[in-house]
C-alpha positions as CSV (number, residue, x, y, z in Angstrom):
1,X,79.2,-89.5,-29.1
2,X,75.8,-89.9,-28.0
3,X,74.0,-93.4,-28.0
4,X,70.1,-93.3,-28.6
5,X,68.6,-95.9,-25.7
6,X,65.1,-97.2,-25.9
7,X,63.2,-98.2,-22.9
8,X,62.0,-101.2,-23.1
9,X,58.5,-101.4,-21.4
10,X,57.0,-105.3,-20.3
11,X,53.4,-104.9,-19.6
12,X,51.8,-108.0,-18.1
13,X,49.0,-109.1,-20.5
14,X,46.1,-111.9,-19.7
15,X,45.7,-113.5,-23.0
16,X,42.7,-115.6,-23.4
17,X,42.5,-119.1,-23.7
18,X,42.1,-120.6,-27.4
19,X,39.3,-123.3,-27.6
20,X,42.1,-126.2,-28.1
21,X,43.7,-124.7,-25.1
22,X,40.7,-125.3,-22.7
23,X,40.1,-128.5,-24.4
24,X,43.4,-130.3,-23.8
25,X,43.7,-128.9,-20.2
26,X,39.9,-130.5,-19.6
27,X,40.6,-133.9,-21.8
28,X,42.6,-135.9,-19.3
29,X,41.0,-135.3,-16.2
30,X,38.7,-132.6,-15.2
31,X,36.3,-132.5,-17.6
32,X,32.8,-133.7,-15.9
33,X,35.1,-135.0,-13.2
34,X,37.4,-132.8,-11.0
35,X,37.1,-129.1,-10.2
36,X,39.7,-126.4,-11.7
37,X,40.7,-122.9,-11.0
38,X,39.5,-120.7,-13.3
39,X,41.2,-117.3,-13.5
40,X,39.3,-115.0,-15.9
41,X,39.8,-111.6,-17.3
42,X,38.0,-109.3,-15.3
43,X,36.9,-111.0,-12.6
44,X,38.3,-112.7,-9.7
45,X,39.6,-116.3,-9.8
46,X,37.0,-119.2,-9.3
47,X,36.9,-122.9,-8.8
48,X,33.7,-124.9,-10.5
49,X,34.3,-128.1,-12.8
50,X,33.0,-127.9,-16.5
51,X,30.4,-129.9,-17.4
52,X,29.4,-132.0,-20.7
53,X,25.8,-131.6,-22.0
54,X,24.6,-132.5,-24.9
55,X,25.3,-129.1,-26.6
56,X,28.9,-129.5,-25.3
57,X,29.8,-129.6,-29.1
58,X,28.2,-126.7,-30.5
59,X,29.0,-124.6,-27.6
60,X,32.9,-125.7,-27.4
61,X,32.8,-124.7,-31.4
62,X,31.6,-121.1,-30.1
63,X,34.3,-121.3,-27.1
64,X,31.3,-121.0,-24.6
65,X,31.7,-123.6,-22.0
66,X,29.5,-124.6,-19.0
67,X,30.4,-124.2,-15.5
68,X,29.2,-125.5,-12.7
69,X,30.6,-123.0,-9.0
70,X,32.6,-125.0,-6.5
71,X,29.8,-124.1,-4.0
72,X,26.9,-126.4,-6.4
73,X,29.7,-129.0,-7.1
74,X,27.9,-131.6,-5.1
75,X,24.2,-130.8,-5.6
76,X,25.3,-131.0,-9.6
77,X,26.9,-134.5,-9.4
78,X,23.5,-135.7,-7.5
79,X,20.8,-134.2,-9.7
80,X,22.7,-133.5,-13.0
81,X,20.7,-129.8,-13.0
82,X,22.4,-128.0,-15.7
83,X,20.5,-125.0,-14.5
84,X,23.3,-125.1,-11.6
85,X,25.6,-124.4,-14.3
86,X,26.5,-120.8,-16.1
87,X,28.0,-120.5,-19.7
88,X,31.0,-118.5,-20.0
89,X,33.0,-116.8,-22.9
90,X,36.4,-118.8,-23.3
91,X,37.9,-115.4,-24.6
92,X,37.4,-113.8,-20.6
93,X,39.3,-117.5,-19.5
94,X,43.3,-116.3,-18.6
95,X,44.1,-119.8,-16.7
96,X,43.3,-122.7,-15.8
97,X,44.8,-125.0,-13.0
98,X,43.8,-128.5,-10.5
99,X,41.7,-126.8,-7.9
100,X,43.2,-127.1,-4.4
């Protein structure tokens, strides 16, 4: 007697980041405070901290968050220049971790 055996396949998906997700992560300490590691869709990982402006609100609603790059960091925290900052698409957000 025969048996029938599927193959089981496991793909290796990057599921975006809800809004709460980024959120929480952000809340305790890194939010306008510490930079992060930001590994995104379809681009290579990147360390910058996320800012809080005053559109914070409406944008977080859209899950379009500010970024400030690792490399503008300091010049940000001196002049508070959100034009050092770029907003980007929570959806294209896979992970976020404490930047090293």
């Amino acid at each position: 007697m025969e048996h029938n055996r599927s193959k089981v396949v496991l793909f290796i998906i990057n599921i975006a980041m809800t809004t709460e997700q980024i959120e929480n992560f952000l809340r305790e300490k890194y939010l306008d405070k510490s930079p992060v590691k930001i590994s995104f869709k379809t681009r290579q990982p990147l360390a910058g901290i996320f800012i809080k402006t005053s559109d914070y609100g409406e944008l977080k609603s859209k899950n379009f968050w500010r970024i400030v790059w690792e490399s503008n960091i300091e010049h940000y925290k001196k002049t508070k220049d959100i034009s050092l900052a770029r907003i980007f698409n929570g959806t294209e957000i896979t992970k976020l971790s404490a930047a090293v």
